[in-house]
Residue frames as a rotation matrix with the C-alpha (Angstrom) as fourth column:
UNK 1
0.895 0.296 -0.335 -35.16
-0.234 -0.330 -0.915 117.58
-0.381 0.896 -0.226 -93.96
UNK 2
-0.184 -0.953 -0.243 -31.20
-0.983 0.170 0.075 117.51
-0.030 0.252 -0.967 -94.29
UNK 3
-0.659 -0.319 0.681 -31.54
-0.202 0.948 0.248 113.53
-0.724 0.026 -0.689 -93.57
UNK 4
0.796 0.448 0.407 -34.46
0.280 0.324 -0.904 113.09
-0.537 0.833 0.132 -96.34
UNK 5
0.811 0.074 -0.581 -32.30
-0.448 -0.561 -0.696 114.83
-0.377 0.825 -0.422 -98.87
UNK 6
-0.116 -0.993 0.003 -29.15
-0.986 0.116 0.119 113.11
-0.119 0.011 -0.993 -98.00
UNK 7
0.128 -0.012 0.992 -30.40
-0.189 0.981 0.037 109.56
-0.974 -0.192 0.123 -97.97
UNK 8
-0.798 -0.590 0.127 -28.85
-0.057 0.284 0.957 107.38
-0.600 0.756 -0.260 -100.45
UNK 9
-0.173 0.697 0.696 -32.32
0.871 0.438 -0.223 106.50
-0.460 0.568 -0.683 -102.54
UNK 10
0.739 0.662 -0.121 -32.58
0.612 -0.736 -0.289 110.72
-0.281 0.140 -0.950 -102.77
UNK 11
0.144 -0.950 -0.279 -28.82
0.234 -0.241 0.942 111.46
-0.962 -0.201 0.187 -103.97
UNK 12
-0.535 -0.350 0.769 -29.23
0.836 -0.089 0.541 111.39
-0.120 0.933 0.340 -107.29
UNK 13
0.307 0.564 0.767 -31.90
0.763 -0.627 0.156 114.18
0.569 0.537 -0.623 -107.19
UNK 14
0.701 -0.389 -0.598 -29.84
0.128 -0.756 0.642 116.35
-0.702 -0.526 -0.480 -104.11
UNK 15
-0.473 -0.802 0.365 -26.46
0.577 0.031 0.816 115.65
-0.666 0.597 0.448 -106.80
UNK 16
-0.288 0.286 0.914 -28.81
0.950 0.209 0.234 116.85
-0.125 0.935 -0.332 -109.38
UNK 17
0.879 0.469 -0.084 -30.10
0.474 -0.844 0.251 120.58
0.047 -0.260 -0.964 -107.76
UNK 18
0.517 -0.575 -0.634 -26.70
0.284 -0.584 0.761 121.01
-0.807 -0.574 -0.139 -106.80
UNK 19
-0.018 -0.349 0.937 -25.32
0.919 0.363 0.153 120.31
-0.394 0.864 0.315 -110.24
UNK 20
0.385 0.583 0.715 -27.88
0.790 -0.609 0.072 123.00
0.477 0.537 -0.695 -111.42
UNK 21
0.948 0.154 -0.279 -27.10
0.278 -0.827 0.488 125.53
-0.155 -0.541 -0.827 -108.80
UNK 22
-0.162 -0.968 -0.194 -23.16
0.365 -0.241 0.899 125.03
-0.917 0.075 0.392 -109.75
UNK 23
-0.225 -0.102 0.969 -23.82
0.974 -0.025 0.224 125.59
0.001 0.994 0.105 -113.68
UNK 24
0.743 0.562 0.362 -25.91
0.606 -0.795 -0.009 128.64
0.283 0.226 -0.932 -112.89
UNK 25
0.726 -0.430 -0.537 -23.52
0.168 -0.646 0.745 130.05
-0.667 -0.631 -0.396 -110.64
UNK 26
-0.429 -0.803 0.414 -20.46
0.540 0.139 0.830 129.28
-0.724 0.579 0.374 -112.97
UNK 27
0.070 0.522 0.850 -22.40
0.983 -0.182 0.031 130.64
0.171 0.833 -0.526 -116.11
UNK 28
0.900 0.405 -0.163 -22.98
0.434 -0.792 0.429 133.86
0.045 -0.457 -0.888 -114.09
UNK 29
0.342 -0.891 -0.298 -19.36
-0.295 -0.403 0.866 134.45
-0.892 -0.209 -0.401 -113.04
UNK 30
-0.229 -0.384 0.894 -18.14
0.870 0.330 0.365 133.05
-0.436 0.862 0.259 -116.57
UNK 31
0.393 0.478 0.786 -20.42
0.838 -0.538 -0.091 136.05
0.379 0.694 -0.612 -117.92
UNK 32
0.937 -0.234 -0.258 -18.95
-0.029 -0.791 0.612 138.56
-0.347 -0.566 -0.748 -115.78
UNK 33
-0.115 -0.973 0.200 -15.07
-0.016 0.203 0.979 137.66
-0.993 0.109 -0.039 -117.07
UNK 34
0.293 -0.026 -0.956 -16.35
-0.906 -0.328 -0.269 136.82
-0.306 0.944 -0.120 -120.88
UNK 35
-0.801 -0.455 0.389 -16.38
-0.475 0.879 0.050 133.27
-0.365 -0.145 -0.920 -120.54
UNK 36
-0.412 0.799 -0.438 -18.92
-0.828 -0.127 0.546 131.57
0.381 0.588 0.714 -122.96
UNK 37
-0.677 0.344 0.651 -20.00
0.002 0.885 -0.465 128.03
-0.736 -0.314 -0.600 -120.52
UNK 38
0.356 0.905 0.234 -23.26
0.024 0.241 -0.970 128.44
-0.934 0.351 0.064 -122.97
UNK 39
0.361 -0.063 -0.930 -21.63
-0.917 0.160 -0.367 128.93
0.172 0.985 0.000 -126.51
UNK 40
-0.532 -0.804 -0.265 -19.03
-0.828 0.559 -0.033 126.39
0.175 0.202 -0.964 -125.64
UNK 41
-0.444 0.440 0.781 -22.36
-0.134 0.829 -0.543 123.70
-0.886 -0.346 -0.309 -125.12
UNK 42
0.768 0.591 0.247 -23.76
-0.119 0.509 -0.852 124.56
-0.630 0.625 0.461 -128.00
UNK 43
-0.019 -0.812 -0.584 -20.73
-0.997 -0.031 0.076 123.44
-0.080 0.583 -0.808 -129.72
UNK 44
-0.731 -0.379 0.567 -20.95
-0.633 0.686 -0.359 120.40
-0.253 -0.622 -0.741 -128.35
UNK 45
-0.074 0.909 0.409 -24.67
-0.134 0.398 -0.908 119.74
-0.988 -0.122 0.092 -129.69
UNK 46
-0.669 -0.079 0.739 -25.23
0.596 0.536 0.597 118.88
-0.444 0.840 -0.311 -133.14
UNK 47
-0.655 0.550 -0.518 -26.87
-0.594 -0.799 -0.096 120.84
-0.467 0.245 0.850 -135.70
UNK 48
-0.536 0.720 0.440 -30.54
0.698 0.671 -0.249 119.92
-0.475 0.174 -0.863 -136.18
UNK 49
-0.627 0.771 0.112 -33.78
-0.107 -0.228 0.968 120.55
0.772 0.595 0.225 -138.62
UNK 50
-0.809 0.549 0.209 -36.00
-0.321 -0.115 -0.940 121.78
-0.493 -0.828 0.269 -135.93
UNK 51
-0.365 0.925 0.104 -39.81
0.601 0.149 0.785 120.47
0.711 0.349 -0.611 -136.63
UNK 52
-0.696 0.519 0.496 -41.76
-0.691 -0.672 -0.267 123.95
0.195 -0.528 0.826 -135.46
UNK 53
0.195 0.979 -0.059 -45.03
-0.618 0.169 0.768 121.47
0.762 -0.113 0.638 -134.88
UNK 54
-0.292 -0.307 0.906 -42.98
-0.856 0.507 -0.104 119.62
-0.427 -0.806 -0.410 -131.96
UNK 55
1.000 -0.022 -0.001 -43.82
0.022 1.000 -0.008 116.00
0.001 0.008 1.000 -133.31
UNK 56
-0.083 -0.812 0.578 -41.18
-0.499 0.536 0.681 113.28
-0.862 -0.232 -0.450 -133.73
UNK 57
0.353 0.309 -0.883 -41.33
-0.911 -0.101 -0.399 112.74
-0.213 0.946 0.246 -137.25
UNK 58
0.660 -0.392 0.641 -40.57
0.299 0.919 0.255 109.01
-0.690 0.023 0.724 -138.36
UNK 59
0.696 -0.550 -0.461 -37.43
-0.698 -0.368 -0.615 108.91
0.169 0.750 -0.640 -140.16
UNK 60
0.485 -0.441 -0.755 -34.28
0.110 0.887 -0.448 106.44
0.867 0.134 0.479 -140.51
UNK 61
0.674 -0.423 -0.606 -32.31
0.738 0.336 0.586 105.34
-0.045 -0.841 0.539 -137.11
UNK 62
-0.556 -0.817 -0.153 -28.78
0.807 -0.488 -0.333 108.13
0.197 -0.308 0.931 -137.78
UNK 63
-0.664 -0.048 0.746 -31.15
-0.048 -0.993 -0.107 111.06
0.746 -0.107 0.657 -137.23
UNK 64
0.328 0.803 -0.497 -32.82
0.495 0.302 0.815 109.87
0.805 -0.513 -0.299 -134.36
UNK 65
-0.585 -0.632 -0.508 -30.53
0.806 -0.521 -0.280 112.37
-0.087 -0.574 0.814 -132.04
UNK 66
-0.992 -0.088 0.085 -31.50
0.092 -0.995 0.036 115.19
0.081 0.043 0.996 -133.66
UNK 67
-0.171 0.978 0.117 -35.13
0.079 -0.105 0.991 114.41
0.982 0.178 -0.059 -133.75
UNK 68
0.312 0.273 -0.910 -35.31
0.926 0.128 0.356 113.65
0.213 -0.954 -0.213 -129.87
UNK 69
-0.556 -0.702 -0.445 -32.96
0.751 -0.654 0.092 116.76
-0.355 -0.284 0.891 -129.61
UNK 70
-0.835 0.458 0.305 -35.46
-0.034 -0.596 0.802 118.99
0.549 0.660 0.513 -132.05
UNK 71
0.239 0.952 -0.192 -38.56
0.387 0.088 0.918 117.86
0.891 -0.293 -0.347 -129.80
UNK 72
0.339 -0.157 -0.927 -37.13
0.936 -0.042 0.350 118.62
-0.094 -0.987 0.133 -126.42
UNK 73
0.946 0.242 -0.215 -36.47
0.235 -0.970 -0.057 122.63
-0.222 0.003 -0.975 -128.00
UNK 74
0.025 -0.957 -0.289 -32.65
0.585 -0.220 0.781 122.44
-0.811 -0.189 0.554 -128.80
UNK 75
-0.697 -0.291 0.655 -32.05
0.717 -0.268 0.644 125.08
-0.012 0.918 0.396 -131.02
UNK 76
0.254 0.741 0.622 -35.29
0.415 -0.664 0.622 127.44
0.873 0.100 -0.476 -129.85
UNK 77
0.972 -0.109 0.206 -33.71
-0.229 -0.294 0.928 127.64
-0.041 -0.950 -0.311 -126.48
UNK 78
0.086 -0.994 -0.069 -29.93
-0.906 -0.049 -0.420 127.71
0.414 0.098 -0.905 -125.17
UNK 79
0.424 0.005 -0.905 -28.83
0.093 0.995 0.049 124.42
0.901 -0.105 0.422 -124.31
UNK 80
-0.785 -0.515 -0.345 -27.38
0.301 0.170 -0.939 125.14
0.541 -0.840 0.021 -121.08
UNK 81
-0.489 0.810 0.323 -31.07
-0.867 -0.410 -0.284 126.98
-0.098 -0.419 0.903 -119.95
UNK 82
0.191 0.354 -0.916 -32.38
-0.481 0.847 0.227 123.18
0.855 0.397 0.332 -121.48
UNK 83
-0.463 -0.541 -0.703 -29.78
0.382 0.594 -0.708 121.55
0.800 -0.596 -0.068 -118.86
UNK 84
-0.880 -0.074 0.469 -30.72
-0.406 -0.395 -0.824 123.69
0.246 -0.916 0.318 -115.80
UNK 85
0.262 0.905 -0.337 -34.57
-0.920 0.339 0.197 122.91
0.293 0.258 0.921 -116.76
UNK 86
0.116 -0.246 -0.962 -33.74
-0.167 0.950 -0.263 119.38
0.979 0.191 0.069 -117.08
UNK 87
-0.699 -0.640 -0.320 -31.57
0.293 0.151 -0.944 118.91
0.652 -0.753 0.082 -113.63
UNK 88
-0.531 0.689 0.493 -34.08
-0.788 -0.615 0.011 121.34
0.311 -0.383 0.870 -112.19
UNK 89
0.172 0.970 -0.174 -37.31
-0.966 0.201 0.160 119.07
0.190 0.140 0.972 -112.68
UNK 90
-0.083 -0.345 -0.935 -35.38
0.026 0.937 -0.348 115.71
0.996 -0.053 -0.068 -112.49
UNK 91
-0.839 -0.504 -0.205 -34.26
0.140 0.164 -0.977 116.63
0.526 -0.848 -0.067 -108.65
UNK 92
-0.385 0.906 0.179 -37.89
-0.921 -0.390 -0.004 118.54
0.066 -0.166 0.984 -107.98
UNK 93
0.114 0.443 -0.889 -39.52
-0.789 0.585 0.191 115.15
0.604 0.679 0.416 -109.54
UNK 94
-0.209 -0.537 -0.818 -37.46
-0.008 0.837 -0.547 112.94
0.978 -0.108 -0.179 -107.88
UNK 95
-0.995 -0.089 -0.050 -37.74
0.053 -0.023 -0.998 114.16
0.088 -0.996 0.027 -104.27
UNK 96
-0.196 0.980 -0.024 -41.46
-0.929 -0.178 0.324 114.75
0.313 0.086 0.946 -105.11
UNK 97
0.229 0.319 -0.920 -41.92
-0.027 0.946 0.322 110.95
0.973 -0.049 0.226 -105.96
UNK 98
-0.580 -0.564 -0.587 -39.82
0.348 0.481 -0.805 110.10
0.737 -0.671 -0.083 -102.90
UNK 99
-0.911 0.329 0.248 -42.09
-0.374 -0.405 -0.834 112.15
-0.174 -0.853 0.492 -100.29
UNK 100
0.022 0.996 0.091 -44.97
-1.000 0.021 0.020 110.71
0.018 -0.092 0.996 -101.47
UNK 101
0.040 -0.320 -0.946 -43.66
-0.063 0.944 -0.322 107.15
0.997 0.073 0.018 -101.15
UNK 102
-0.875 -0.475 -0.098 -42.67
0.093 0.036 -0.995 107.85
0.476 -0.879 0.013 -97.97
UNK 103
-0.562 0.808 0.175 -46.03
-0.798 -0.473 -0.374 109.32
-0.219 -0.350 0.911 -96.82
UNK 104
0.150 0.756 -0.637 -47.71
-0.854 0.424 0.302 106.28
0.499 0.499 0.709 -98.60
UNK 105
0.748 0.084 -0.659 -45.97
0.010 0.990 0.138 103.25
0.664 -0.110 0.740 -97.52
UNK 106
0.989 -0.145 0.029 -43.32
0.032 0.401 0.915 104.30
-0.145 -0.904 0.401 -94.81
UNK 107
-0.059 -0.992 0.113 -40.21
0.333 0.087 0.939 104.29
-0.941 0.093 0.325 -97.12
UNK 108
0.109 -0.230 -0.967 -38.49
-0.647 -0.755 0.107 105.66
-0.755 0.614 -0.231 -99.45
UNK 109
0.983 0.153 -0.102 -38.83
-0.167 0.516 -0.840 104.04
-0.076 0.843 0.533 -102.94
UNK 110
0.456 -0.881 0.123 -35.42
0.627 0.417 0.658 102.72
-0.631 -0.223 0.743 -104.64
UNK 111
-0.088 -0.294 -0.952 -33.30
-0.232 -0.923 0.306 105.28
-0.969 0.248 0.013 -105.91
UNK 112
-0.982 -0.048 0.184 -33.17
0.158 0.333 0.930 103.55
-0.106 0.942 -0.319 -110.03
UNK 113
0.003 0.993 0.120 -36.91
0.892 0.052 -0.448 102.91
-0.451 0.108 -0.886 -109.42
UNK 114
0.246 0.125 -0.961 -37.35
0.461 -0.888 0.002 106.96
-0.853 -0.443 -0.276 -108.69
UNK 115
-0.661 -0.737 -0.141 -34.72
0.005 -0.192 0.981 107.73
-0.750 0.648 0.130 -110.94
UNK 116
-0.905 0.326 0.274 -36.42
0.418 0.556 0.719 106.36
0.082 0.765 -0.639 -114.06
UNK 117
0.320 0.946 0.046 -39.89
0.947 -0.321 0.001 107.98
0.016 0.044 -0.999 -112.81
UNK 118
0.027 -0.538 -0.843 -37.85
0.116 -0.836 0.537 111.28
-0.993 -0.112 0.040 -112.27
UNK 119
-0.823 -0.568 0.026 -36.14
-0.045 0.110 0.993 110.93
-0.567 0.816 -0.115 -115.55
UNK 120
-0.656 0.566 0.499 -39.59
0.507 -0.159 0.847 110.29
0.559 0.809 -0.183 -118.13
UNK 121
0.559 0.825 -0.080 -41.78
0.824 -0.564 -0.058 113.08
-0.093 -0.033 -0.995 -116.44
UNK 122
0.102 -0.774 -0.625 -38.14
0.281 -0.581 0.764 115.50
-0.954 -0.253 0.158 -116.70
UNK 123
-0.746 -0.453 0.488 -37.90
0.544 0.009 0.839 114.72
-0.384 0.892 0.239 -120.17
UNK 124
0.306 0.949 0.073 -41.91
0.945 -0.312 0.099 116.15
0.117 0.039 -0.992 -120.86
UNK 125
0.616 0.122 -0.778 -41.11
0.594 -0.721 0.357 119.31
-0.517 -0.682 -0.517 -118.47
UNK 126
-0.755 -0.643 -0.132 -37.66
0.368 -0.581 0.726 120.26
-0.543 0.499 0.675 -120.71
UNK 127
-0.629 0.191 0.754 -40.20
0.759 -0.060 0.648 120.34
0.169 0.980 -0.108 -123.66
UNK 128
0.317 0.944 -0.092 -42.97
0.946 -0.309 0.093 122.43
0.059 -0.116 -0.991 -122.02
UNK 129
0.826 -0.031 -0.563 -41.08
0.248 -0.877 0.412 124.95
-0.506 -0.480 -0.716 -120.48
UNK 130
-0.605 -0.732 0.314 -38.07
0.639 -0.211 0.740 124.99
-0.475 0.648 0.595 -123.23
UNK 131
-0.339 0.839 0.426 -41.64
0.780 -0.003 0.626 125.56
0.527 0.544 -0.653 -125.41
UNK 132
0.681 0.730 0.051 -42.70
0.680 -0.657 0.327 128.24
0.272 -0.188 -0.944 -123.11
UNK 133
0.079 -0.772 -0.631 -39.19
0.301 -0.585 0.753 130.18
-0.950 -0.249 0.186 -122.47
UNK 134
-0.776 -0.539 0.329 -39.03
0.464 -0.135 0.875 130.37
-0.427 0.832 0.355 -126.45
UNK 135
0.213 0.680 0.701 -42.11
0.796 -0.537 0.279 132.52
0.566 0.499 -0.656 -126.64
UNK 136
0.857 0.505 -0.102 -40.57
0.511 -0.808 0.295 135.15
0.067 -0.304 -0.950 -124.26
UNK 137
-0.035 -0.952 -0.305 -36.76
0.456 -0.286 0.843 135.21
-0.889 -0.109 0.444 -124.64
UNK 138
0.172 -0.293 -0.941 -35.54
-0.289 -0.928 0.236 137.75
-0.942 0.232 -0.245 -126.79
UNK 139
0.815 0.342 0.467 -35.54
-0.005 0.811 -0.585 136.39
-0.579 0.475 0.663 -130.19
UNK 140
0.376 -0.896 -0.237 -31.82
-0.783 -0.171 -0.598 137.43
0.495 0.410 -0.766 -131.10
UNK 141
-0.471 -0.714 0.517 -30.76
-0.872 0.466 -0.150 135.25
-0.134 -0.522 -0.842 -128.15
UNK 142
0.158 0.415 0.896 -33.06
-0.440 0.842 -0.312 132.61
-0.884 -0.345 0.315 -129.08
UNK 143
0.762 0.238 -0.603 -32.30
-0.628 0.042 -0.777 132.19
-0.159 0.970 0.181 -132.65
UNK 144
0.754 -0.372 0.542 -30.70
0.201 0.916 0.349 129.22
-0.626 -0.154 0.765 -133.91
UNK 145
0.424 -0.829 -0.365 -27.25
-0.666 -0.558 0.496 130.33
-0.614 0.033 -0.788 -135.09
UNK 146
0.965 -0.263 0.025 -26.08
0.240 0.835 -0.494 127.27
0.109 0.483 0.869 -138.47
UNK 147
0.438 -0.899 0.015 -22.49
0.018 0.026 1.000 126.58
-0.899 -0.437 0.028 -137.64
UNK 148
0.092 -0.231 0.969 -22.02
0.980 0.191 -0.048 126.60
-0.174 0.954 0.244 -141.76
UNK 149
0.900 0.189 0.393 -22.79
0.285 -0.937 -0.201 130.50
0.330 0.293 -0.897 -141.55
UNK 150
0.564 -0.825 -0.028 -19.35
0.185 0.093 0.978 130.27
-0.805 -0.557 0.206 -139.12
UNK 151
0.232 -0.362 0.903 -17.32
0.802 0.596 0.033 129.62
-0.550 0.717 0.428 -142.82
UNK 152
0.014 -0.278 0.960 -15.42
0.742 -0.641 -0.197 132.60
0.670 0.715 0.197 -143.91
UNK 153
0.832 -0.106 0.544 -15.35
-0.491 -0.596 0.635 134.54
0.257 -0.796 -0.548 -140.32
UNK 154
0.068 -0.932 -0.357 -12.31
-0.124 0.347 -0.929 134.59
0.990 0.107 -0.092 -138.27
UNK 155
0.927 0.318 -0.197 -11.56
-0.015 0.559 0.829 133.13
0.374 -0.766 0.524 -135.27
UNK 156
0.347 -0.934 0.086 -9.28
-0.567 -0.282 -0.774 133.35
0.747 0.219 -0.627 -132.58
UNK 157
0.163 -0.098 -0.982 -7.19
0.307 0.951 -0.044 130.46
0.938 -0.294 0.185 -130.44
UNK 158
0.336 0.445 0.830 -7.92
-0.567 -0.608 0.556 130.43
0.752 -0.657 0.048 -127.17
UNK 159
0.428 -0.342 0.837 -6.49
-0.848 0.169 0.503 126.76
-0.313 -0.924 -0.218 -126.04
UNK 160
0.633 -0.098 0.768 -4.37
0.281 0.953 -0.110 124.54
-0.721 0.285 0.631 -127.02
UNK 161
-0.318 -0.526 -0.789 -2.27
-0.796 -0.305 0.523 124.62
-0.515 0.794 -0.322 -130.31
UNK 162
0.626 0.767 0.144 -4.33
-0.487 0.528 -0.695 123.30
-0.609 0.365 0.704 -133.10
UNK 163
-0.818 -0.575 -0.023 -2.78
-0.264 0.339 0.903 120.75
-0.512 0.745 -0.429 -135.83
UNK 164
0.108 0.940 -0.322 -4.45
-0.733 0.295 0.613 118.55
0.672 0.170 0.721 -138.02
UNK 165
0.084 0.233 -0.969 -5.68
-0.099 0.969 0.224 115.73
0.992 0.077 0.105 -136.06
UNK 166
-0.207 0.205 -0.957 -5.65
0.972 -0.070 -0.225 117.39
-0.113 -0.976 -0.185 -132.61
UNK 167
-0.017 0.660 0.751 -7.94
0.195 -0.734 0.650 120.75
0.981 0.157 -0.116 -133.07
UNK 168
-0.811 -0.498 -0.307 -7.79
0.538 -0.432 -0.723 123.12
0.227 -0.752 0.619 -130.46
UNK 169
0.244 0.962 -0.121 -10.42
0.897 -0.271 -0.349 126.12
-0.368 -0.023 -0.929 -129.43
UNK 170
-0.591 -0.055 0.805 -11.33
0.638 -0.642 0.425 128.72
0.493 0.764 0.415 -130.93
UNK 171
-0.189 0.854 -0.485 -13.50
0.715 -0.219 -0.664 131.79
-0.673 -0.472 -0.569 -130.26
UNK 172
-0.918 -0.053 0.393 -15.79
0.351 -0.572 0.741 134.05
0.185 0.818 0.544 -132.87
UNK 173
-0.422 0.802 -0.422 -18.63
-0.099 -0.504 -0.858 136.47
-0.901 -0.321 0.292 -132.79
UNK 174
-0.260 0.724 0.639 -21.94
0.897 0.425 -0.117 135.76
-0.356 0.543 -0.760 -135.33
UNK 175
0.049 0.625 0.779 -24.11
0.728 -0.557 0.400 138.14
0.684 0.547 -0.482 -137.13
UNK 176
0.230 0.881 0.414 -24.99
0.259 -0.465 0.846 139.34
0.938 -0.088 -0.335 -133.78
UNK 177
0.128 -0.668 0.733 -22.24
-0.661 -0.608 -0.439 139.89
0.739 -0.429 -0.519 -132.30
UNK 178
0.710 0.113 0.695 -22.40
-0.645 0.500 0.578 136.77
-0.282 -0.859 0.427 -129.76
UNK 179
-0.073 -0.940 -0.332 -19.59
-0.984 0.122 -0.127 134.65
0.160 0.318 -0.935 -129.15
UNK 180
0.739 0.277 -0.614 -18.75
-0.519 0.816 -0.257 130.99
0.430 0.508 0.746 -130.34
UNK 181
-0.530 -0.716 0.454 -15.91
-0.464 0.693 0.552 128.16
-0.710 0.081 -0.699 -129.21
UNK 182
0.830 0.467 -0.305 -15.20
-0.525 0.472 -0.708 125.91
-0.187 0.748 0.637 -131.57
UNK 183
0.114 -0.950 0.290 -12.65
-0.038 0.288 0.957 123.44
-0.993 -0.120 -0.003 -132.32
UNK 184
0.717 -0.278 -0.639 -10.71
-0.646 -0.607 -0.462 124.62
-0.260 0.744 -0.615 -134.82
UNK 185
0.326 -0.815 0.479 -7.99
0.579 0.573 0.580 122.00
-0.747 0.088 0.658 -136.83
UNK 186
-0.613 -0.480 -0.628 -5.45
-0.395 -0.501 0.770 123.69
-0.685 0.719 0.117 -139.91
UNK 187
0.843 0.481 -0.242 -7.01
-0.328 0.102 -0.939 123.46
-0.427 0.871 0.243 -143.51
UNK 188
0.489 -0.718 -0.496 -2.84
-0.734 -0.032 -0.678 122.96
0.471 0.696 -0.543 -144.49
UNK 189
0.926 -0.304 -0.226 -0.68
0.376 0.665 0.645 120.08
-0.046 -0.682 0.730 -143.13
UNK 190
0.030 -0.949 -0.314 1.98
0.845 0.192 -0.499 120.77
0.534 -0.250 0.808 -141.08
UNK 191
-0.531 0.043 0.846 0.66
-0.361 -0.915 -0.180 124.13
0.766 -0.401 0.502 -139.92
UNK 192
-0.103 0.595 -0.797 -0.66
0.991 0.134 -0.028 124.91
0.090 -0.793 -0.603 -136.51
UNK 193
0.073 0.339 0.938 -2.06
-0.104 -0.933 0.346 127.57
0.992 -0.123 -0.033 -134.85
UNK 194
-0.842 -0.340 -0.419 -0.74
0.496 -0.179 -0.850 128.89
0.214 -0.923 0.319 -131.54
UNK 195
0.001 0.882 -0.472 -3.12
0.994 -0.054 -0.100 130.31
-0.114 -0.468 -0.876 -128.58
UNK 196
0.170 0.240 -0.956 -3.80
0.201 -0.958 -0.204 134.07
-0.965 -0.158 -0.211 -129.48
UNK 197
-0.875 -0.188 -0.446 -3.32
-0.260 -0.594 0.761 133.98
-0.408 0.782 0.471 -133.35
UNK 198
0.271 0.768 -0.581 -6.60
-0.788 -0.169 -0.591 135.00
-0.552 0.618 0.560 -135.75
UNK 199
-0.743 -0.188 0.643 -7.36
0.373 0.682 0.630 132.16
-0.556 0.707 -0.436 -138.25
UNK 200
-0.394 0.793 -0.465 -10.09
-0.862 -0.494 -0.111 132.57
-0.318 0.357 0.878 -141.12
UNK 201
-0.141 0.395 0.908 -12.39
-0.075 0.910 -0.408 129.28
-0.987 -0.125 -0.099 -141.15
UNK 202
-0.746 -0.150 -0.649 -12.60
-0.665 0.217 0.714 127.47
0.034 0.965 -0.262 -144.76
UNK 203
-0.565 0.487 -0.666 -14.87
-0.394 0.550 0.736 124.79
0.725 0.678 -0.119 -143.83
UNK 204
-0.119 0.445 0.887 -16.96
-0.976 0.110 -0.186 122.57
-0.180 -0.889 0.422 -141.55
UNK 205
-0.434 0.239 -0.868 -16.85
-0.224 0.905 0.362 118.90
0.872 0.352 -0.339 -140.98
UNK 206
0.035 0.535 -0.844 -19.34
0.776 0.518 0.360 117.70
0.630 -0.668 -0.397 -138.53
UNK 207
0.852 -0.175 -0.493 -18.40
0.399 -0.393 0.828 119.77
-0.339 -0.903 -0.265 -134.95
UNK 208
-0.080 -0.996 -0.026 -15.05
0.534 -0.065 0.843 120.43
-0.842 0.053 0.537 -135.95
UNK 209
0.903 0.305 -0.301 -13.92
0.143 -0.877 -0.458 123.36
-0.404 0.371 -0.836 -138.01
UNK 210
0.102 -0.948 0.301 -10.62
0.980 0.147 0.132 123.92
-0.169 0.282 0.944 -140.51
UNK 211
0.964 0.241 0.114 -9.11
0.250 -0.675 -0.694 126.84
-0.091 0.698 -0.711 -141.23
UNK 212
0.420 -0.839 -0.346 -5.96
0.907 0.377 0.189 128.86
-0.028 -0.393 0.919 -142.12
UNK 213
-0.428 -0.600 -0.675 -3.64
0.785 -0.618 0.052 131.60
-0.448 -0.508 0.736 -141.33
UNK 214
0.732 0.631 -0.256 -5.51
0.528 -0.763 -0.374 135.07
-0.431 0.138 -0.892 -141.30
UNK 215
-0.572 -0.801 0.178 -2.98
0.787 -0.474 0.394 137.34
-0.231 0.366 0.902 -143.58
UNK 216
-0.161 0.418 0.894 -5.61
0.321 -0.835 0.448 140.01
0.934 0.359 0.000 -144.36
UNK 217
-0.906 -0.127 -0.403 -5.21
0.411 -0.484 -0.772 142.56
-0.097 -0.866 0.491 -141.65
UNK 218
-0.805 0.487 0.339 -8.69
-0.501 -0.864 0.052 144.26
0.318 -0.128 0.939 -142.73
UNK 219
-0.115 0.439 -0.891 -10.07
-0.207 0.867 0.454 140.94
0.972 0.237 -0.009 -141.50
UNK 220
-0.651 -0.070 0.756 -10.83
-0.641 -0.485 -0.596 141.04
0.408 -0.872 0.271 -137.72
UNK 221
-0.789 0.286 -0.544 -12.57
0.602 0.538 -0.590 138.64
0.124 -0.793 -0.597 -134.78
């Protein structure tokens, strides 16, 4: 078993379980310390117009992300539970394909081949089971959060020392009390913001957030 899993043609899907088993683990001990690994992905994702009927709606070529991203559940599910799913079923998939290759003809298929069959029955599986985790998670934690609602809350640096033009992180709590990263740049030139001081956000361009110095003390993280 150890030499099936290890053979080069079956590395990308052994790389791929393990991946999954590090993220979980990390995610776990991240939660135990107050370490968001999941907010700080969905930062990282773009905000999309979910389509509740799951199609792929035809539309012009710049929102083809978010559509592919809207069909595959981003935004009904966390995106790091998406990844694990993903990685999951890819490595599952893959070593499937690969034992029945073996069993069929004697050898192991080429890993790209695999890959690629791995990789469009993975993409399917995110959607089903993204699609069936978002009828039983908890709908506070499942609820798409608009990074625009972010605008006028305060936030506080966590790494780095923001300017403009090199934006640091940030961390803030939502409606519902769950916490955000964000990179965070000044709203003034020449100001920065050092790790542990409170800003109050002003705007939103794309991913990236401005804001500046919190002076109202009844204003709070």
């Amino acid at each position: 078993m150890f030499a099936f899993v290890t053979a080069g043609p079956n590395l990308p899907f052994t790389i791929s379980l393990t991946v999954m088993v590090f993220i979980a683990l990390l995610e776990g001990a991240g939660s135990l310390v107050g370490l968001g690994l999941s907010n700080l992905l969905e930062t990282l994702i773009p905000e999309i117009d979910i389509d509740l009927d799951g199609e792929l709606p035809d539309g012009e070529p710049p929102f083809a992300i978010s559509k592919i991203l809207g069909w595959l559940r981003f935004g009904q599910v966390p995106a790091l539970i998406l990844l694990i799913v993903f990685l999951t079923m890819f490595g599952l998939i893959g070593l499937g394909v690969q034992t029945l290759a073996r069993n069929l003809f004697g050898s192991l298929m080429p890993g790209a081949l695999a890959s690629v069959i791995a990789f469009a029955f993975g993409l399917p599986s995110v959607r089903f089971f993204g699609g069936a985790l978002g009828r039983i998670m908890p709908k506070d934690e499942t609820s798409a959060v608009s990074g625009e609602t972010f605008v006028g809350r305060v936030a506080t640096i966590t790494l780095g020392v923001s300017r403009q033009g090199s934006p640091a992180e940030a961390r803030l709590q939502d409606q519902y009390g769950q916490s955000h990263y964000i990179m965070v740049e000044p709203d003034l030139e020449n100001e920065e913001f050092r790790q542990g001081e409170q800003i109050l956000l002003v705007s939103k361009k794309g991913n990236l957030f401005t804001g500046i110095r919190n002076t109202n003390s009844s204003l709070v993280d």
